[in-house]
Chimera marker file (.cmm) of the C-alpha trace (Angstrom):
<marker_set name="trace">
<marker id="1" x="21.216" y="-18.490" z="12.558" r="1" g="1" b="0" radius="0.5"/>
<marker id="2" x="19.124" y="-15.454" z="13.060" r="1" g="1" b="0" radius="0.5"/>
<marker id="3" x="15.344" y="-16.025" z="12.131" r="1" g="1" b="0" radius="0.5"/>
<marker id="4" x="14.028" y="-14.546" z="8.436" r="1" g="1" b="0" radius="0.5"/>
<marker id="5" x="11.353" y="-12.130" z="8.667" r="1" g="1" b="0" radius="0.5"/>
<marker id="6" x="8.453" y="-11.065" z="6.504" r="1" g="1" b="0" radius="0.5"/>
<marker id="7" x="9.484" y="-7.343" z="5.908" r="1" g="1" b="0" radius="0.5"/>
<marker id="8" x="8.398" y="-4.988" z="3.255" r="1" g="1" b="0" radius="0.5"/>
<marker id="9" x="9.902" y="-1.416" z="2.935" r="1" g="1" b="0" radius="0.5"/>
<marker id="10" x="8.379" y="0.943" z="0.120" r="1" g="1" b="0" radius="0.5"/>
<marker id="11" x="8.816" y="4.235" z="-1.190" r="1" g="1" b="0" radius="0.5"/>
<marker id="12" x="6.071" y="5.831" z="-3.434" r="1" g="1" b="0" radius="0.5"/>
<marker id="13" x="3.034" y="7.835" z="-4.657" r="1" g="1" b="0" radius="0.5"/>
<marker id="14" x="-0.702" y="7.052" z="-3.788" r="1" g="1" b="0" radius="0.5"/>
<marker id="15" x="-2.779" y="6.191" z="-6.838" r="1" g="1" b="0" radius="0.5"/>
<marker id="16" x="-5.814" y="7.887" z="-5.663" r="1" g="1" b="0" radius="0.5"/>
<marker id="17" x="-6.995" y="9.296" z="-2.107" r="1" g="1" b="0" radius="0.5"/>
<marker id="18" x="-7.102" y="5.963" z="0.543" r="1" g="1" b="0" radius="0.5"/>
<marker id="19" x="-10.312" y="4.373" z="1.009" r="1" g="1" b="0" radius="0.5"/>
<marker id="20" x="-12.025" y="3.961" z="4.709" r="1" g="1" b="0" radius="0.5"/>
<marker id="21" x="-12.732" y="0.350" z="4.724" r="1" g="1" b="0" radius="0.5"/>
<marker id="22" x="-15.693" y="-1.535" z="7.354" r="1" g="1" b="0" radius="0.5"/>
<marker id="23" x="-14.285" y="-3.748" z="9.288" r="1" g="1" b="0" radius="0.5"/>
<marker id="24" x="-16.712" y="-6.564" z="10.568" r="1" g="1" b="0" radius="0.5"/>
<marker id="25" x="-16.587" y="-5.235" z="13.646" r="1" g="1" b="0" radius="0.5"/>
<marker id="26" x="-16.722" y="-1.729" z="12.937" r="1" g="1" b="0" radius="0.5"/>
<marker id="27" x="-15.616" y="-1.275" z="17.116" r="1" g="1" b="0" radius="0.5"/>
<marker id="28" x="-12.493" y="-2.594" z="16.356" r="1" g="1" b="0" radius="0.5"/>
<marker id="29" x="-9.854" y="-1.055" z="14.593" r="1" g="1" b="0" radius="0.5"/>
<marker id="30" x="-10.402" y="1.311" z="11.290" r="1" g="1" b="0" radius="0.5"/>
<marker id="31" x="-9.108" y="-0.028" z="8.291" r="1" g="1" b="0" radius="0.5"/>
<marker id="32" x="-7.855" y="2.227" z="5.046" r="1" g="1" b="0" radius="0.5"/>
<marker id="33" x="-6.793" y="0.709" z="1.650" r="1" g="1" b="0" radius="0.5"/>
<marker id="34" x="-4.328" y="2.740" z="-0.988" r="1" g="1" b="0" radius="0.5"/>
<marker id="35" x="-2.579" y="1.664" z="-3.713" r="1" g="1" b="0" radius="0.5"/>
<marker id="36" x="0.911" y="2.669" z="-3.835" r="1" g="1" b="0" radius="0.5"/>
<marker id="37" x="2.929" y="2.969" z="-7.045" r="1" g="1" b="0" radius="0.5"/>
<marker id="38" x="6.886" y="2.097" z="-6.882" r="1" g="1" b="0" radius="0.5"/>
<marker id="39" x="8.704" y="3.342" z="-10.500" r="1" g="1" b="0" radius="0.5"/>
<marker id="40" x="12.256" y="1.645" z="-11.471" r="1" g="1" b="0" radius="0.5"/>
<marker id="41" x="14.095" y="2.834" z="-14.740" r="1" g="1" b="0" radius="0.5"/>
<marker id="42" x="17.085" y="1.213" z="-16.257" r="1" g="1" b="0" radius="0.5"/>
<marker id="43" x="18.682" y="1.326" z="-19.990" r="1" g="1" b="0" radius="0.5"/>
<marker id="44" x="17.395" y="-1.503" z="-22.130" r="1" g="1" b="0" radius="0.5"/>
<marker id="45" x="20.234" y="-3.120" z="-24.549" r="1" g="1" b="0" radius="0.5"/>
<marker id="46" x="19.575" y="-0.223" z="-27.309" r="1" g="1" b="0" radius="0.5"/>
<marker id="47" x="20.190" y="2.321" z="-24.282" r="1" g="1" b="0" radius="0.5"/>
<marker id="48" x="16.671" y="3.266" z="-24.170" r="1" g="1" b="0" radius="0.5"/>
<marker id="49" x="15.309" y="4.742" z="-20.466" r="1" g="1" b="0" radius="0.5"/>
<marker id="50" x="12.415" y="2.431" z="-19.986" r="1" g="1" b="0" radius="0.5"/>
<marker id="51" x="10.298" y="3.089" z="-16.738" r="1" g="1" b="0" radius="0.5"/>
<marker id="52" x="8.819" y="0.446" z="-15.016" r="1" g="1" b="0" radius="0.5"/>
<marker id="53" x="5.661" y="1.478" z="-12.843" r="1" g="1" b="0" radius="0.5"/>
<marker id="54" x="4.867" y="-1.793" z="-9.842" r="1" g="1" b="0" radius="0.5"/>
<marker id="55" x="1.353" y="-1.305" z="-8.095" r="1" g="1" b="0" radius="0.5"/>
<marker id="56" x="1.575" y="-2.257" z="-4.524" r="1" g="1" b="0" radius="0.5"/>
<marker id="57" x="-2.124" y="-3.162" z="-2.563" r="1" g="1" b="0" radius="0.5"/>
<marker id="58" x="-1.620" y="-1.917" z="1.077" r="1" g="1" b="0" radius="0.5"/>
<marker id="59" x="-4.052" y="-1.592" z="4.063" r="1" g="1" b="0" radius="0.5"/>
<marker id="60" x="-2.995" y="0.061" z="7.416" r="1" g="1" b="0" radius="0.5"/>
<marker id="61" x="-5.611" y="-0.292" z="10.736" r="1" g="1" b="0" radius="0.5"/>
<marker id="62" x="-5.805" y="1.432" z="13.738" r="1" g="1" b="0" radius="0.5"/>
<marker id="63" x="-5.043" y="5.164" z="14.732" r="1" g="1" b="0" radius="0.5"/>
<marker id="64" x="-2.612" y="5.091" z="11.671" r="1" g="1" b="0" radius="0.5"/>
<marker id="65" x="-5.053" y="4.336" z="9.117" r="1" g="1" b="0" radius="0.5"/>
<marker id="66" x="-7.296" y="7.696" z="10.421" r="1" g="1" b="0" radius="0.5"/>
<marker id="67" x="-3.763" y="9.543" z="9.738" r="1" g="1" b="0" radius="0.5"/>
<marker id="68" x="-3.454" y="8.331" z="6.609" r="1" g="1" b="0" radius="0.5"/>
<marker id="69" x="-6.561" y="8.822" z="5.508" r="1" g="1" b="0" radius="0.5"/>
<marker id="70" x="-7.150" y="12.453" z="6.727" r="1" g="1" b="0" radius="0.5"/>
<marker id="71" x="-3.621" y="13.721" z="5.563" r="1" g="1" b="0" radius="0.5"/>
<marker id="72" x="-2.658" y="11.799" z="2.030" r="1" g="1" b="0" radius="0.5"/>
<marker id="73" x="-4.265" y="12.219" z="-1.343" r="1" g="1" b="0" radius="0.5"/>
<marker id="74" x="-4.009" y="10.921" z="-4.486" r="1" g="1" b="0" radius="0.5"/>
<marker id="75" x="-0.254" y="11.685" z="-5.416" r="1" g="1" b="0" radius="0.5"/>
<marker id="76" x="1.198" y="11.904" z="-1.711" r="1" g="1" b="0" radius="0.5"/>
<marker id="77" x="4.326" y="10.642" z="-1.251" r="1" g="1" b="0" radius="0.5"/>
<marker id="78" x="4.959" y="7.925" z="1.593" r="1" g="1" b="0" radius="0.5"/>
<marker id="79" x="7.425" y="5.239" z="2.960" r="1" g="1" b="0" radius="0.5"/>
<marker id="80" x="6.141" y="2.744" z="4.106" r="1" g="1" b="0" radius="0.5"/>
<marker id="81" x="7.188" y="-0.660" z="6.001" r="1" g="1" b="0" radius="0.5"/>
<marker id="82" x="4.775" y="-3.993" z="6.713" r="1" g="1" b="0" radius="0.5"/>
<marker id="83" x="4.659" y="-7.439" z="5.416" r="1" g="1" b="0" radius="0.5"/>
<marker id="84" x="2.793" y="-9.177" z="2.561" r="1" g="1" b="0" radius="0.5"/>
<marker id="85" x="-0.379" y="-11.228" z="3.827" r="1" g="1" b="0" radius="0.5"/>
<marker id="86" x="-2.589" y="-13.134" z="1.508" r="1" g="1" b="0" radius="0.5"/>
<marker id="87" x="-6.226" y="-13.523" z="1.709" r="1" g="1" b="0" radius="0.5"/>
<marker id="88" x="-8.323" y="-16.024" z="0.157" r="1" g="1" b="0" radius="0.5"/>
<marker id="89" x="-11.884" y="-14.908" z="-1.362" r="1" g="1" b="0" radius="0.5"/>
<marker id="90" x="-14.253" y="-15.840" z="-4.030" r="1" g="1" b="0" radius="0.5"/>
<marker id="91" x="-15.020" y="-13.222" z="-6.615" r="1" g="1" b="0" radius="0.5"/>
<marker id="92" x="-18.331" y="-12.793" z="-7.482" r="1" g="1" b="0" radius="0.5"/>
<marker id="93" x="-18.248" y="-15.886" z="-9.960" r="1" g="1" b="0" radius="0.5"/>
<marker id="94" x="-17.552" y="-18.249" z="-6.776" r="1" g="1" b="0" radius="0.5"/>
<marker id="95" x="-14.259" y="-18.231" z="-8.344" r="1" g="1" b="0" radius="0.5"/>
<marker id="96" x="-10.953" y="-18.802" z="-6.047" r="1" g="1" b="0" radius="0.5"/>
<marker id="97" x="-8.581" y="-16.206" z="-5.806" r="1" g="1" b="0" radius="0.5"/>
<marker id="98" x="-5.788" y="-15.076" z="-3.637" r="1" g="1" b="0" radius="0.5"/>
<marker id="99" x="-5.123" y="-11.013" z="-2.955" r="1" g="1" b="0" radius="0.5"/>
<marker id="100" x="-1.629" y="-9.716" z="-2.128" r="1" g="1" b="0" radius="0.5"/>
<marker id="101" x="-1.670" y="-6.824" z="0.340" r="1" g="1" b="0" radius="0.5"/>
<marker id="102" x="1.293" y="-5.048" z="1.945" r="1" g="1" b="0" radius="0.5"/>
<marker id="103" x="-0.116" y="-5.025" z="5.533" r="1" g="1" b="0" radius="0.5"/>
<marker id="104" x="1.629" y="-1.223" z="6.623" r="1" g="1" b="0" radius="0.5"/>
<marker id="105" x="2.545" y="-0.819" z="10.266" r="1" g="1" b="0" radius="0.5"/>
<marker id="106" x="4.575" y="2.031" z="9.674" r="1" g="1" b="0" radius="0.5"/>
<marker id="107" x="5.001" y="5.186" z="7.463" r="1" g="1" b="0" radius="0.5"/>
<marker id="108" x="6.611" y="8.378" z="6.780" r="1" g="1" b="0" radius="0.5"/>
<marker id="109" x="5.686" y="11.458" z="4.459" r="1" g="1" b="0" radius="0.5"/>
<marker id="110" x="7.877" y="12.541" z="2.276" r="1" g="1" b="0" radius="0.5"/>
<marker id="111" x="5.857" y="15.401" z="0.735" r="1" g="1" b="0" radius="0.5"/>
<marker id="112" x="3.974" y="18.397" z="1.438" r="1" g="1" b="0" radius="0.5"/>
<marker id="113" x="1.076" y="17.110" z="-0.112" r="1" g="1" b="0" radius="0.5"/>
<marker id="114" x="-1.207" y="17.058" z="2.719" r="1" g="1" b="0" radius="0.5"/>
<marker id="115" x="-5.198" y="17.562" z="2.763" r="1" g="1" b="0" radius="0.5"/>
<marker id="116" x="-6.337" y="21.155" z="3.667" r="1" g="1" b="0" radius="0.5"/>
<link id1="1" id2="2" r="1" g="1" b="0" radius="0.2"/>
<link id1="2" id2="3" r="1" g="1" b="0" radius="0.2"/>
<link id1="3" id2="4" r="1" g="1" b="0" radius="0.2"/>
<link id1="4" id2="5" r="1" g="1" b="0" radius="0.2"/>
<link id1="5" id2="6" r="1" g="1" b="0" radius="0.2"/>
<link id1="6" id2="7" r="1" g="1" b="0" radius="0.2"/>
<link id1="7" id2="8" r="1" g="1" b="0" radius="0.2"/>
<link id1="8" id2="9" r="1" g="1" b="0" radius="0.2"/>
<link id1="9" id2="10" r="1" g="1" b="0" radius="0.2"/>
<link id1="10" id2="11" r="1" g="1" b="0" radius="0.2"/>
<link id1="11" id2="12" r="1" g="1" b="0" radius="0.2"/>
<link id1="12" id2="13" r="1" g="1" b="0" radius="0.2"/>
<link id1="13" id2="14" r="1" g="1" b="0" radius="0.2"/>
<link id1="14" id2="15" r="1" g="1" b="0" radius="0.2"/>
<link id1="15" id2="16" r="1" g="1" b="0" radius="0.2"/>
<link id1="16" id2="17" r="1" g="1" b="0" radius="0.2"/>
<link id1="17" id2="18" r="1" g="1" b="0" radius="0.2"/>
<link id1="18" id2="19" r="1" g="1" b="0" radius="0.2"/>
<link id1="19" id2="20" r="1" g="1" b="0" radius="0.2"/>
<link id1="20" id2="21" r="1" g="1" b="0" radius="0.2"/>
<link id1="21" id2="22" r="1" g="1" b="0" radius="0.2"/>
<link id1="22" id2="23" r="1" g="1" b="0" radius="0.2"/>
<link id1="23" id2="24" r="1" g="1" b="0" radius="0.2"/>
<link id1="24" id2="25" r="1" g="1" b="0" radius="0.2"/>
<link id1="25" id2="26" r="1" g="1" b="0" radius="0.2"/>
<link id1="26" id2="27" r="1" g="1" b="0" radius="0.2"/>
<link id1="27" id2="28" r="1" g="1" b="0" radius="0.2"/>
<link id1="28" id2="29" r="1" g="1" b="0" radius="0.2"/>
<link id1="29" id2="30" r="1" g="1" b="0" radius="0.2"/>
<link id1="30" id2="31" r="1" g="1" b="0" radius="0.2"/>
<link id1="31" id2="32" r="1" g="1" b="0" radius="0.2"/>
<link id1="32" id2="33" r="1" g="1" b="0" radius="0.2"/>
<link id1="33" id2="34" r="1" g="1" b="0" radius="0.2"/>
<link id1="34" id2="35" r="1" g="1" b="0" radius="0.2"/>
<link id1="35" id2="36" r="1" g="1" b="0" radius="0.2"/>
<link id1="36" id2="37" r="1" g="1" b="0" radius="0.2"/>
<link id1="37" id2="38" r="1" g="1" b="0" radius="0.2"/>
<link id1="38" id2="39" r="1" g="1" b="0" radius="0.2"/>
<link id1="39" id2="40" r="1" g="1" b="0" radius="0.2"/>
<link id1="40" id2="41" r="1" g="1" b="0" radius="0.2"/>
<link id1="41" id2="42" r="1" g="1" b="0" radius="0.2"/>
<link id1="42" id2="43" r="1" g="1" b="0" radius="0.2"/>
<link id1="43" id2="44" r="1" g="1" b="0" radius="0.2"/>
<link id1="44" id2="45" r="1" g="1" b="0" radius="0.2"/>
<link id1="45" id2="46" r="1" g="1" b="0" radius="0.2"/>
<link id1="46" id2="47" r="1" g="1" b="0" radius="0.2"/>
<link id1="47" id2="48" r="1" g="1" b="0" radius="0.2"/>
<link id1="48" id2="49" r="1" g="1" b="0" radius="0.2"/>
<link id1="49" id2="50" r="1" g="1" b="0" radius="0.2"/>
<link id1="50" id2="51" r="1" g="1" b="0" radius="0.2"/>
<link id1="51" id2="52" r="1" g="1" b="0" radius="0.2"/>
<link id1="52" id2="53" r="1" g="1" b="0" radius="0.2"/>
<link id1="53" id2="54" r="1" g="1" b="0" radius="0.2"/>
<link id1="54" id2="55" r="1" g="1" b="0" radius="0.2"/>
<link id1="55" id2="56" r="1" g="1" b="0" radius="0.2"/>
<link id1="56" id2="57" r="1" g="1" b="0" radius="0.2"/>
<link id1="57" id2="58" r="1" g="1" b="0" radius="0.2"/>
<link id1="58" id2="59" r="1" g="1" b="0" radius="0.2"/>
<link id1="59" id2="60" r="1" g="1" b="0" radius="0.2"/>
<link id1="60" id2="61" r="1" g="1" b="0" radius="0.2"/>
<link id1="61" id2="62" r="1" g="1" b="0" radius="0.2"/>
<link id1="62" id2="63" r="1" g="1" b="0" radius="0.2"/>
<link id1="63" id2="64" r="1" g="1" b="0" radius="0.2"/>
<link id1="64" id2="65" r="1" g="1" b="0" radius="0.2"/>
<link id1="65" id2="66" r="1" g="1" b="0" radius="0.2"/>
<link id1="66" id2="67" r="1" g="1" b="0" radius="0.2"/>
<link id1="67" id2="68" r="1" g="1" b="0" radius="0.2"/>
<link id1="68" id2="69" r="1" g="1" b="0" radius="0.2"/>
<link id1="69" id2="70" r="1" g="1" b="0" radius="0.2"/>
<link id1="70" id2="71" r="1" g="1" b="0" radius="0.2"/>
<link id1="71" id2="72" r="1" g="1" b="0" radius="0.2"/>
<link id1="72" id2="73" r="1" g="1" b="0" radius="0.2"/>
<link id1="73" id2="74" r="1" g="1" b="0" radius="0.2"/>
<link id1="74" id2="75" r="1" g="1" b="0" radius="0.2"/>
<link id1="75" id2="76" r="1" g="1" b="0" radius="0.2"/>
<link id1="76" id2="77" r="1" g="1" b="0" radius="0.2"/>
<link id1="77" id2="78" r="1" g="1" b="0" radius="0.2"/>
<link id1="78" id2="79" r="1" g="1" b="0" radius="0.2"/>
<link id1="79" id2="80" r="1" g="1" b="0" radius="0.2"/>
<link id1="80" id2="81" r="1" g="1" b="0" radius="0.2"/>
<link id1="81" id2="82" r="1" g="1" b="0" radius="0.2"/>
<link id1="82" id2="83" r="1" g="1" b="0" radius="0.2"/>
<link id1="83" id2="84" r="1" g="1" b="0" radius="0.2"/>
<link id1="84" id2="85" r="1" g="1" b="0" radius="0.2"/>
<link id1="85" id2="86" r="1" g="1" b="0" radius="0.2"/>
<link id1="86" id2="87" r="1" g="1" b="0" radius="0.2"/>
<link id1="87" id2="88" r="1" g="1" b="0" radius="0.2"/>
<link id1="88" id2="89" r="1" g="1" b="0" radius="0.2"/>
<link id1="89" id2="90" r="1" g="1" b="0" radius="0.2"/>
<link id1="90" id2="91" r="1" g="1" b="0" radius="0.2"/>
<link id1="91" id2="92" r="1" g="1" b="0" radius="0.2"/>
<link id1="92" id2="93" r="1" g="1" b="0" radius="0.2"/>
<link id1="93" id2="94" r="1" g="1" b="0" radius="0.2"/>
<link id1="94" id2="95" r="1" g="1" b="0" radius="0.2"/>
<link id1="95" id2="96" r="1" g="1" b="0" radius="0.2"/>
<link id1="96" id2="97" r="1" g="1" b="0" radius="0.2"/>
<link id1="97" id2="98" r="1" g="1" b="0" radius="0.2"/>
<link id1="98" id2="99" r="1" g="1" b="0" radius="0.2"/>
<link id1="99" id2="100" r="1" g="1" b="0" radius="0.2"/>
<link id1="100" id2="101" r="1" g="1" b="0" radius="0.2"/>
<link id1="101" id2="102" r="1" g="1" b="0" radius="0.2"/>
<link id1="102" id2="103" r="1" g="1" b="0" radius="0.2"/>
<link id1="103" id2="104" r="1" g="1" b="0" radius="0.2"/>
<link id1="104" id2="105" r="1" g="1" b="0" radius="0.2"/>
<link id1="105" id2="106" r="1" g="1" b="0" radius="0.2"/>
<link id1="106" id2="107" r="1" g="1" b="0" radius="0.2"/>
<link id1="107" id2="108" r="1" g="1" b="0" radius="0.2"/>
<link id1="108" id2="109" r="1" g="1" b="0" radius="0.2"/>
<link id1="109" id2="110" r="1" g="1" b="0" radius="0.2"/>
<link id1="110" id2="111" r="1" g="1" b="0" radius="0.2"/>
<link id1="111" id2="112" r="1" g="1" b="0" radius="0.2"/>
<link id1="112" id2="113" r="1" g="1" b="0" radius="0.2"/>
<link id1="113" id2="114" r="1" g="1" b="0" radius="0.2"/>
<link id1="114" id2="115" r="1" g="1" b="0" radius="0.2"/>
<link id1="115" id2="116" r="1" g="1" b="0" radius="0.2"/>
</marker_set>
């Protein structure tokens, strides 16, 4: 049987421009968050169009993450392909939570959209 993997793939528009994030070792690798919006549309029962926006979480490190960040904007256009992580934090209420992130290792543009 050939082993299951943890793979995303992901086509869609940046929410706003990605965000430089510190890492806690700020030698290590650079780290930039975007959000990444997927749209679906089907016909409901009374043949309606009904558009159905999913907001994706995804961080990308290294060399790829300083592409991403100098050349997208909000709006830009991107495949992308990674694997969901979860991370466990307390919010500021030393409540529990659990984040879902796409962690990107690869991408494509699909636009012209590019900073100037």
């Amino acid at each position: 049987m050939t082993q299951l993997q943890n793979h995303v793939q992901l086509i869609g528009n940046l929410g706003q421009a990605p965000e430089r994030i510190a890492t806690k070792n700020d030698i290590e690798d650079t780290m930039v968050r975007f959000r990444l919006a997927t749209n679906e549309t089907y016909l409901n029962k009374n043949n309606e169009r009904i558009e159905n926006t999913q907001w994706h979480n995804c961080v990308i490190f290294g060399k790829k993450a300083e592409i991403i960040e100098q050349y997208c904007d909000k709006g830009s256009k991107l495949a992308v392909q990674g694997k969901i992580s979860y991370r466990q934090y307390q919010d500021k209420d030393g409540v529990n939570r659990i984040a879902t992130n796409i962690q990107v290792y690869d991408f494509m543009f699909l636009d012209n959209k590019s900073k100037q």
